[in-house]
C-alpha positions in Angstrom: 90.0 222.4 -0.5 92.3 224.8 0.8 91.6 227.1 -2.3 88.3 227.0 -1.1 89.1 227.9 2.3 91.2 231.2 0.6 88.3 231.9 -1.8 85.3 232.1 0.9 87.4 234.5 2.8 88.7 237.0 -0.1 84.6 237.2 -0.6 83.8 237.6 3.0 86.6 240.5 3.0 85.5 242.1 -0.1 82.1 242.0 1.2 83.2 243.6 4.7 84.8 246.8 2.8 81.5 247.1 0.7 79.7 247.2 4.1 82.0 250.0 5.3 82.0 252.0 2.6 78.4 252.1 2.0 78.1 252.8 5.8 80.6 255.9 5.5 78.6 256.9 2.0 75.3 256.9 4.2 76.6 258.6 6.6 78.3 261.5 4.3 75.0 261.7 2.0 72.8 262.7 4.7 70.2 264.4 2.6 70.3 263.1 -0.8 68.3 260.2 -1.4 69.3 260.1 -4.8 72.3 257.4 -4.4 71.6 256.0 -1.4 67.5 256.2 -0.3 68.3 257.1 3.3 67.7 260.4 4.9 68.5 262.2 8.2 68.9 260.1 11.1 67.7 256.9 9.4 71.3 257.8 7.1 73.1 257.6 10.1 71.9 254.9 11.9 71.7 252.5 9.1 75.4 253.7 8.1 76.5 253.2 11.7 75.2 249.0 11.6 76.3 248.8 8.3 80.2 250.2 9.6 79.4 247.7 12.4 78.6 244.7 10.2 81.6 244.8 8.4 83.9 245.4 10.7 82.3 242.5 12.8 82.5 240.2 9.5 86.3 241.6 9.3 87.5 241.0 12.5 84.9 239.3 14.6 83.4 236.7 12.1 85.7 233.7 13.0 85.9 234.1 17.1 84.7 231.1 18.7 82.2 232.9 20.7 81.3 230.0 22.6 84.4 229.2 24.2 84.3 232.5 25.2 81.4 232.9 26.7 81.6 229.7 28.2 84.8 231.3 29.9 83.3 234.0 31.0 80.1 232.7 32.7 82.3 230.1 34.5 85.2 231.6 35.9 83.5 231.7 39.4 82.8 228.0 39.2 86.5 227.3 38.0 87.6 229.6 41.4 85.7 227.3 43.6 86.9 224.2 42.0 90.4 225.7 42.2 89.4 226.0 45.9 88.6 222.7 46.5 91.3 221.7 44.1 94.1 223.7 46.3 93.1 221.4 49.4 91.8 224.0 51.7 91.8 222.9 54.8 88.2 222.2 56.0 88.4 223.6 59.3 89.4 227.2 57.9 85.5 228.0 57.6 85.0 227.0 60.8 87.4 229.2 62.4 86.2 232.1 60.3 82.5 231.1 61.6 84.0 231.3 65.2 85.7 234.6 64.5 82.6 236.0 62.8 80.7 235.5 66.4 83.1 237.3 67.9 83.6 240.4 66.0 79.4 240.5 65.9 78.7 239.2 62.0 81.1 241.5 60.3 84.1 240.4 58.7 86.5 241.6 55.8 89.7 239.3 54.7 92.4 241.1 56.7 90.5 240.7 59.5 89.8 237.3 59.3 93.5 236.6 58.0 95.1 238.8 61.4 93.1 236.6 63.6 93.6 233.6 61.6 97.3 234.3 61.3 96.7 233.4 57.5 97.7 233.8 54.5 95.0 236.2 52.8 94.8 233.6 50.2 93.4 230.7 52.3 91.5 233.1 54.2 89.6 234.5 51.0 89.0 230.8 49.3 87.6 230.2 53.2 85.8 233.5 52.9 84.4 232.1 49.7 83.8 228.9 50.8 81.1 230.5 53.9 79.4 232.6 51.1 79.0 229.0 49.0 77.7 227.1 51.6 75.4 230.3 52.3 76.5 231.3 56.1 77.5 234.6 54.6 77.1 237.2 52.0 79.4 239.2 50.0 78.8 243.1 50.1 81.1 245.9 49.4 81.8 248.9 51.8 82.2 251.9 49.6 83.1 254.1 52.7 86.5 251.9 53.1 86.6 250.2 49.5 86.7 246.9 50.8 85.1 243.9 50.5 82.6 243.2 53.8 81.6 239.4 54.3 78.1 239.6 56.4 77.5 236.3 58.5 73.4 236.9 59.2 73.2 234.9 62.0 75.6 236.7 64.3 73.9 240.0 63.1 72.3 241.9 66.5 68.4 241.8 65.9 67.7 245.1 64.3 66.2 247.9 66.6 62.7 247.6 67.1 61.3 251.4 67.1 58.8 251.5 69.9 55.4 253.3 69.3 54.4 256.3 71.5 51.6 255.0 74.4 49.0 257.6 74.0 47.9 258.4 77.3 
């Protein structure tokens, strides 16, 4: 069993170089069809997916791709469960909701976390916690590189541009 294990992969090495190789020979023989029938670009671009194939089947070929995707996609739902987890203190939203009112809908976490006297921490999985429950919105601020958390419903009403009475 385990010289089948030891076979399957010398084959699936030996057939990784031959994709290689014949990817680097496409690419050198450009414009000879005579050993390999490719020409011009078609030379290169089947060279370059050959080159890629192998070196997937070399190095790639036994990833577990689905624990890692599955990582990936659900990091943001192992942050809030580590929120919840970490036993943040309920009323920490609440005092960011009152804080929002105050400074007019706008917040950003060391704003929140000065008023709060907080740890940034507790203030960002309460931060967090807002944009879950949907009270606020995450944007960025390029003109300060921060994070800007939006609480819509202590937004002022938007300016109403009045028409010109014709007269």
């Amino acid at each position: 069993m385990a010289e089948d294990g030891k076979t399957k992969k010398r084959w699936k090495r030996i057939l990784s170089y031959v994709l290689i190789g014949f990817g680097i020979l496409s690419i050198l023989d450009l414009f000879s069809p005579i050993p390999i029938p490719t020409t011009g670009i078609v030379a290169v671009v089947s060279g370059a997916i050959a080159i890629t194939a192998g070196f997937y089947l070399l190095y790639l070929s036994d990833m577990d791709w689905v624990g890692f995707l599955k990582r990936t996609v659900s990091r943001k739902e192992e942050r809030e469960k580590a929120d919840l987890d970490a036993g943040l203190d309920p009323m920490v939203p609440v005092e960011i909701l009152r804080i929002a009112r105050g400074k007019g809908g706008l917040l950003t976490v060391s704003t929140a976390a000065m008023e709060l006297n907080m740890p940034l921490g507790i203030v960002e999985a309460g931060l967090r916690e807002c944009v879950r429950r949907g009270a606020a919105q995450e944007d960025f601020d390029e003109a300060h590189s921060t994070v800007v958390y939006r609480f819509p419903e202590f937004l002022p009403p938007p300016a109403v541009p009045r028409l010109p009475e014709s007269g």
